[in-house]
PAKOL-338583 format. One line per 4 residues: their letters; for each residue z, x, y of C-alpha. Coordinates in Angstrom, 1 decimal. Last residue first. Example, Ala and Ser with C-alpha at 12.3 -4.5 7.8 and 13.67 -1.06 7.14 Angstrom:
PAKOL-338583
SA> 7.1,13.7,-1.1 | 7.8,12.3,-4.5
END
This chain:
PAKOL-338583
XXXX> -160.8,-37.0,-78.1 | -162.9,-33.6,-77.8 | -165.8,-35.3,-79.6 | -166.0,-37.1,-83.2
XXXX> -163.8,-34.6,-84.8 | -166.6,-33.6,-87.3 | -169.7,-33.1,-84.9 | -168.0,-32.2,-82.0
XXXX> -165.9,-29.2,-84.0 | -169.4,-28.3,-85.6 | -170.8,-28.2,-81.6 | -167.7,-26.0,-80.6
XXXX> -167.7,-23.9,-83.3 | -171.6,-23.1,-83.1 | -170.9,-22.3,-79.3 | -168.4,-19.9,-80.0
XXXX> -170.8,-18.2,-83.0 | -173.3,-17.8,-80.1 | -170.8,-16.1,-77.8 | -169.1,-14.0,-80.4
XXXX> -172.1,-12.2,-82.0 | -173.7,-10.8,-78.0 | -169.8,-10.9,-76.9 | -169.0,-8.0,-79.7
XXXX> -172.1,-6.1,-78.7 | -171.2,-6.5,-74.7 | -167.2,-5.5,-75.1 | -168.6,-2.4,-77.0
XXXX> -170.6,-1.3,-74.2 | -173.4,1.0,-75.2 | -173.4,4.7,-75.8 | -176.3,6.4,-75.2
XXXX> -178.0,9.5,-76.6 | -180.2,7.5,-78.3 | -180.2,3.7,-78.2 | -178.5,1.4,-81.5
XXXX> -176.4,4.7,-82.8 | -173.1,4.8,-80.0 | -172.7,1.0,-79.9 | -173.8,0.2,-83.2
XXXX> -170.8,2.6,-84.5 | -168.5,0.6,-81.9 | -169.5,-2.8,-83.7 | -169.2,-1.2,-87.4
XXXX> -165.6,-0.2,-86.3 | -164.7,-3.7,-84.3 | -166.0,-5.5,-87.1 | -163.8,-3.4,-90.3
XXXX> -160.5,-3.4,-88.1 | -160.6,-7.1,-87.0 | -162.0,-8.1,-91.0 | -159.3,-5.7,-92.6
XXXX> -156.4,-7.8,-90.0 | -158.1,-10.5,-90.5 | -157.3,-10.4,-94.3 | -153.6,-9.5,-94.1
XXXX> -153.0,-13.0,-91.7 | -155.0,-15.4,-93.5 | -153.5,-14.3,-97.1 | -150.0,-15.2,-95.0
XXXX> -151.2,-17.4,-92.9 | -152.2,-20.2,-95.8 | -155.3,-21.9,-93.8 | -157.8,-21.9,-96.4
XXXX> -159.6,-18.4,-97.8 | -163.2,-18.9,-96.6 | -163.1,-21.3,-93.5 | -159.8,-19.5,-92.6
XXXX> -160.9,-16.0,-93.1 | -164.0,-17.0,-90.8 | -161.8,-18.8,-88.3 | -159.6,-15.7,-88.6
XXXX> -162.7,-13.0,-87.9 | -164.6,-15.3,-85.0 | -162.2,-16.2,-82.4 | -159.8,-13.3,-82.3
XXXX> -163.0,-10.6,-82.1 | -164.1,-12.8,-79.3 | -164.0,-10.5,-76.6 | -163.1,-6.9,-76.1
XXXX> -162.0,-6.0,-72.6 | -161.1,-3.1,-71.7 | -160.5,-0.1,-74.1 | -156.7,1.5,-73.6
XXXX> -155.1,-1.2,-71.8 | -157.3,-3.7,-73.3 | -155.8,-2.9,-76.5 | -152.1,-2.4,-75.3
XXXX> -152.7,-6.0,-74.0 | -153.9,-7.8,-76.9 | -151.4,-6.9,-79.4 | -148.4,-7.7,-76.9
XXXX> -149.6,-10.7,-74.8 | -150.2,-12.2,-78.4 | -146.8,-10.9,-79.5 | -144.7,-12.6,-76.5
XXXX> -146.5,-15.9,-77.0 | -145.6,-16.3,-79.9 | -141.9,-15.8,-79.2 | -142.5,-18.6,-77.2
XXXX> -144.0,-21.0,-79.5 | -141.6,-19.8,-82.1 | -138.2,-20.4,-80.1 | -140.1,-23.8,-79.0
XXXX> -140.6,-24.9,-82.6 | -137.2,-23.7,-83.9 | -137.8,-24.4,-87.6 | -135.4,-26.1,-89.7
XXXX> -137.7,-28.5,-92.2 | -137.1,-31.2,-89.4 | -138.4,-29.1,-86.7 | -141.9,-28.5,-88.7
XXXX> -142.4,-32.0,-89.2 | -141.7,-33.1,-85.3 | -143.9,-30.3,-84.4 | -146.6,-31.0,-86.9
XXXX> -147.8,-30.0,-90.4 | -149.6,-26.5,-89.2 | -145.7,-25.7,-87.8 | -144.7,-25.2,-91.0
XXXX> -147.7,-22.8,-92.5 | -146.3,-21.1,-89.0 | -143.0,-20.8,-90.2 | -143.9,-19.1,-93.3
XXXX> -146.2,-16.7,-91.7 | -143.1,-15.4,-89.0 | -142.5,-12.4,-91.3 | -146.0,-11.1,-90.7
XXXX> -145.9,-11.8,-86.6 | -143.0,-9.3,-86.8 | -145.1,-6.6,-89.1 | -148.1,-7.1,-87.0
XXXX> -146.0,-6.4,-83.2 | -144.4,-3.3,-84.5 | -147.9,-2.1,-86.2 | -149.2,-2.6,-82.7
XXXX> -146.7,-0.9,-80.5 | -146.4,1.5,-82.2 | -150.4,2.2,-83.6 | -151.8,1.4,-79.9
XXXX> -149.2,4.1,-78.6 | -150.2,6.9,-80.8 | -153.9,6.0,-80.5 | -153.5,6.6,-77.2
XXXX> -151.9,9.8,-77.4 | -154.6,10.7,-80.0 | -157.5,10.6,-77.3 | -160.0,7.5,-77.4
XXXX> -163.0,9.2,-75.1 | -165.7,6.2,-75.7 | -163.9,3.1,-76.8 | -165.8,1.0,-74.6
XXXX> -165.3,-2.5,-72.9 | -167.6,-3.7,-70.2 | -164.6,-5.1,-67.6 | -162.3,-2.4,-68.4
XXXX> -165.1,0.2,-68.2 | -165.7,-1.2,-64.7 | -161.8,-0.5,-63.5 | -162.2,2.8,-64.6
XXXX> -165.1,3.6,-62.7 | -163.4,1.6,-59.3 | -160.5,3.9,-59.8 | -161.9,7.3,-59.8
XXXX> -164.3,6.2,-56.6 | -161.2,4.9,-54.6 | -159.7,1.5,-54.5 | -160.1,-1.4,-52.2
XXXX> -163.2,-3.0,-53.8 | -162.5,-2.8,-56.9 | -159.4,-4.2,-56.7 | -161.0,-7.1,-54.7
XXXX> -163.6,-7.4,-57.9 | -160.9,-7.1,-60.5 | -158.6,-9.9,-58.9 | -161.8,-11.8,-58.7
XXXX> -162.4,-11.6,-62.6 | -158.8,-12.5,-63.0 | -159.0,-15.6,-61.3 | -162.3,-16.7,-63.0
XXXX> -160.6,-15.6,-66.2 | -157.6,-18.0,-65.6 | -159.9,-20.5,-64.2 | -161.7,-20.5,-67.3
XXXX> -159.0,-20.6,-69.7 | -157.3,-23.1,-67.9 | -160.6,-25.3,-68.8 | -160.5,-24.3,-72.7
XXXX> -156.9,-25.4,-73.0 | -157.0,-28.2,-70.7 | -160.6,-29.7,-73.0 | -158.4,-28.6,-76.3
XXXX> -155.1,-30.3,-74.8 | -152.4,-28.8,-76.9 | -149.6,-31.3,-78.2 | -146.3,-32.7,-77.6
XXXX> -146.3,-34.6,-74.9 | -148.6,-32.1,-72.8 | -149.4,-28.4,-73.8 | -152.3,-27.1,-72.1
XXXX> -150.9,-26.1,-68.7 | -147.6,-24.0,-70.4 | -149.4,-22.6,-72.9 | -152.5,-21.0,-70.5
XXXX> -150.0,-20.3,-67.8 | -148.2,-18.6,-70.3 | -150.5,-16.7,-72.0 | -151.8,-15.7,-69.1
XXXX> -148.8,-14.5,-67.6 | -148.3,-12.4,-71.0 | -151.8,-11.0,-70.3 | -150.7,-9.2,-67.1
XXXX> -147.4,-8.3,-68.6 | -148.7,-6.4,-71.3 | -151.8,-4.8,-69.2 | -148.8,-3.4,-67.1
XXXX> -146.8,-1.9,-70.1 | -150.2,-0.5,-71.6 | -150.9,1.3,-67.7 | -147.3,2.4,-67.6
XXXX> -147.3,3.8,-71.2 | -148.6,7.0,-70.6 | -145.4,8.2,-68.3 | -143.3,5.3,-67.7
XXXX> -143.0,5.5,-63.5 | -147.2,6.4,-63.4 | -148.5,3.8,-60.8 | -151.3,5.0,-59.2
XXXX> -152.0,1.8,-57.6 | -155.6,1.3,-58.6 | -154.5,2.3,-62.2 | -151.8,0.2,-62.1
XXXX> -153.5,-2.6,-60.5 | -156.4,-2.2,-63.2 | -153.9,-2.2,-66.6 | -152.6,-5.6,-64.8
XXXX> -156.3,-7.5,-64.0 | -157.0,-6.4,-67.5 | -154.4,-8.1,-69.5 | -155.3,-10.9,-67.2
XXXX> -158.8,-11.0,-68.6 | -158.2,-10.5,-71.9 | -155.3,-12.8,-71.9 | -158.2,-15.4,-70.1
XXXX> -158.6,-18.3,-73.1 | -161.6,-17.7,-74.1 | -160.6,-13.5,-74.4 | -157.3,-14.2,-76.4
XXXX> -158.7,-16.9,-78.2 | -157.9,-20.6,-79.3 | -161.2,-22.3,-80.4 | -159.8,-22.8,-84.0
XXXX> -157.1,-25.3,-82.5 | -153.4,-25.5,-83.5 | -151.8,-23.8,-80.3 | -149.7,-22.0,-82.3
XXXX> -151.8,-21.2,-85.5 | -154.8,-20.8,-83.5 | -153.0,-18.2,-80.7 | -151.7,-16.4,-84.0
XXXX> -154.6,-16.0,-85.5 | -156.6,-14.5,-82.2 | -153.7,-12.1,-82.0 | -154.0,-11.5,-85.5
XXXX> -157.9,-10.1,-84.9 | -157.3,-8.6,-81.2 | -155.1,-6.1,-83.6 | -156.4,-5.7,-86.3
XXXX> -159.9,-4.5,-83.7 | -157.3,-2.7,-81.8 | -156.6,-0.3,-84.5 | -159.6,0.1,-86.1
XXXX> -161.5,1.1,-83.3 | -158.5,3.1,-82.2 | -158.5,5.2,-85.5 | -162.6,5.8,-85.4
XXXX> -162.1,7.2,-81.7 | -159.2,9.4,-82.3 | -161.6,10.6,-85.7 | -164.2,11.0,-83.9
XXXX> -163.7,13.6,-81.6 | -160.9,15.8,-81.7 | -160.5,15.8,-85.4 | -164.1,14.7,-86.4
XXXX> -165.7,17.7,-83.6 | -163.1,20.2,-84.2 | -163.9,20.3,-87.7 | -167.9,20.1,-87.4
XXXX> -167.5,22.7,-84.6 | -165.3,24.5,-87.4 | -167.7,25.1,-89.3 | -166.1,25.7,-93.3
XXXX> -166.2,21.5,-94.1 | -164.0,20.3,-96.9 | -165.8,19.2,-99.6 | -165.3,21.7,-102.7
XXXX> -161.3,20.4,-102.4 | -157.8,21.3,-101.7 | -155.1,18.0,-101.4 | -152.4,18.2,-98.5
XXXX> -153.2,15.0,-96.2 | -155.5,17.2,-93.7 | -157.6,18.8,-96.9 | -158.6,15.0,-97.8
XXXX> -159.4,13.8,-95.0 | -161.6,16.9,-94.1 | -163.3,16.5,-97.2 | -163.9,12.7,-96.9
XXXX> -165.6,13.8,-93.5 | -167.1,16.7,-94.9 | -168.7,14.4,-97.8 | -170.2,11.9,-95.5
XXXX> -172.7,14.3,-94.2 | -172.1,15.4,-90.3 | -174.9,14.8,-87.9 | -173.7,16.3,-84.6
XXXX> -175.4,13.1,-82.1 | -173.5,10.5,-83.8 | -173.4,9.5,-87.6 | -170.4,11.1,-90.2
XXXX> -167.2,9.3,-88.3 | -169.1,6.2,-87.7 | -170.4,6.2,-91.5 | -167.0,7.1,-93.1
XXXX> -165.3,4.8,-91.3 | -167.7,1.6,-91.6 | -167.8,2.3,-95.5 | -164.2,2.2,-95.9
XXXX> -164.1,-1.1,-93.7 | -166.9,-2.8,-95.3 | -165.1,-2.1,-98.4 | -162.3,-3.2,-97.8
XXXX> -163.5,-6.6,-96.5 | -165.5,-7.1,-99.7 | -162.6,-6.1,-101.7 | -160.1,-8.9,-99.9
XXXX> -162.9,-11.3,-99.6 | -163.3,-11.2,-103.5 | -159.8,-11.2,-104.2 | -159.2,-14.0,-101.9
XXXX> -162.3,-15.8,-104.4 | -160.1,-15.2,-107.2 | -156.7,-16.5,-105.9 | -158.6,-19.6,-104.9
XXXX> -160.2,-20.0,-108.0 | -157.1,-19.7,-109.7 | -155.3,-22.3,-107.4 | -158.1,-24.8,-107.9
XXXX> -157.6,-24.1,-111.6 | -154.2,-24.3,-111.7 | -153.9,-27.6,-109.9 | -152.4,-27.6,-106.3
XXXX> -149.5,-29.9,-105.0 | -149.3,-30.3,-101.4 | -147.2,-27.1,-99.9 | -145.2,-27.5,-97.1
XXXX> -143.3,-30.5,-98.3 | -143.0,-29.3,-101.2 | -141.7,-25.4,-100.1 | -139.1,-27.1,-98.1
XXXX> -138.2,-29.8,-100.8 | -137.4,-26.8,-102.8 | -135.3,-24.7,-100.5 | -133.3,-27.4,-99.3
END
């Protein structure tokens, strides 16, 4: 059973197609890591305290145990990575994974490359519920209300989205894309009547949701971004082979033993999960899904597994050099992250859309 499993999953591949394939993942894989190292050290050293890159692998080091030359002696430069910077580097790389494998595992279970957590309105609705709590005051689970309400605010979304666009069998792309809409139209007036009814507090923090910022990440946060992500990543992880599966068909998949529905659903569940406690903590953040898996995927083929490890460095290594653009690009300013990382998504969305035209012969 096992065999004809992995056959049928898995057309036959020549050594040397194989080897090139296991050489140029290598390649993405170090180029990726790199861009992520380099993206840490630089948003960590640059801001308005310029810090040189060796007190910042200094302090690293010193924190995990091992004496060195490096470590910084000021303690404003200190306090400033550890209180500072360092929250703020951590959550940047946190929610940028991931927004990254939610965005892989709305394509892999919706089987379309235009399948986003922000196109399709998780964002959004993960929003509308982190802004009702705030507007609310709601505070019954301590500093996970606001992440538990952005949870279930983008897992309606998810399901109004799965449950509109699926129809005899398979996902409507144009009902896909058009329930996405209304979802974030919805959403987007939900904000606006919050807005409008709460207090001055409320309505500032219901604007950074909309623009998106990391600015003021505390470790708390970061605390509960890391459970609850990590959690979520290391389920989705295990689930790989059974998406490869699904990628043949429904009917396909079910025959080879996989509960289509069950995964679907499940699916579902983590998507809602990753993006929410994002947005919960940051706002909204689009098109981080979209772009870093279909990349991985153009480069690496569709095997989730290699997909699924590499967007996570691409989410992480993006959303870091994004937020370090944010707080460099105009002095003494600190942009909206949501805005850079729409400015890159938004053209690269309408690339995908006319290169899916193009090959697929329109949406039919």
């Amino acid at each position: 059973m096992t065999t004809g499993t992995t056959a049928a999953a898995e057309p036959a591949v020549s050594p040397h197609a194989r080897k090139r394939r296991a050489g140029r993942g290598a390649i993405v894989v170090a180029v990726s890591s790199l861009l992520l190292v380099g993206g840490v050290v630089l948003s960590a050293a640059l801001g308005q305290l310029p810090i040189s890159a060796q007190d910042v692998v200094g302090s690293i080091l010193r924190a995990v145990g091992i004496d060195n030359a490096w470590a910084p002696t000021d303690d404003l430069i200190e306090q400033t990575l550890w209180k500072i910077r360092f929250p703020r580097v951590a959550m940047s790389l946190l929610v940028g994974a991931a927004l990254a494998i939610a965005g892989a595992v709305m394509q892999a279970v919706f089987g379309n490359p235009l399948a986003e957590p922000g196109v399709v309105g998780v964002s959004s609705g993960a929003a509308l519920g982190a802004a009702a709590a705030i507007s609310f005051g709601l505070s019954f689970l301590g500093g996970w209300t606001i992440a538990a309400f952005a949870f279930l605010g983008g897992l309606v979304a998810t399901l109004l989205v799965y449950g509109t666009a699926r129809a005899q069998g398979r996902t409507e792309t144009v009902t896909l894309l058009l329930t996405g809409v209304a979802i974030n139209a919805f959403a987007g007036a939900g904000l606006a009547l919050i807005t409008f009814l709460g207090d001055t507090q409320s309505r500032e923090q219901i604007v950074f949701w909309q623009l998106g910022s990391i600015n003021g990440s505390r470790w708390n946060e970061v605390v509960i971004v890391a459970i609850v992500g990590v959690c979520a990543t290391a389920i989705v992880a295990s689930l790989a082979r059974q998406f490869d599966l699904l990628a043949l068909g429904d009917r396909t998949a079910s025959h080879l033993g996989i509960k289509v529905e069950r995964l679907r659903i499940a699916s579902v569940v983590l998507v809602a999960l990753l993006t929410g406690v994002g947005v919960a903590f940051v706002g909204i953040i689009s098109f981080v899904g979209l772009v870093v898996p279909h990349l991985v995927r153009m480069l690496l083929g569709p095997a989730h597994r290699m997909l699924f490890a590499v967007s996570i460095l691409g989410g992480a290594a993006l959303l870091v050099w994004a937020d370090l653009l944010a707080r460099t690009l105009v002095p003494a300013s600190d942009l909206p992250i949501g805005m850079l990382t729409a400015l890159v998504g938004g053209p690269f969305f309408y690339w995908l859309i006319r290169r899916n035209r193009r090959q697929a012969g329109g949406w039919a």
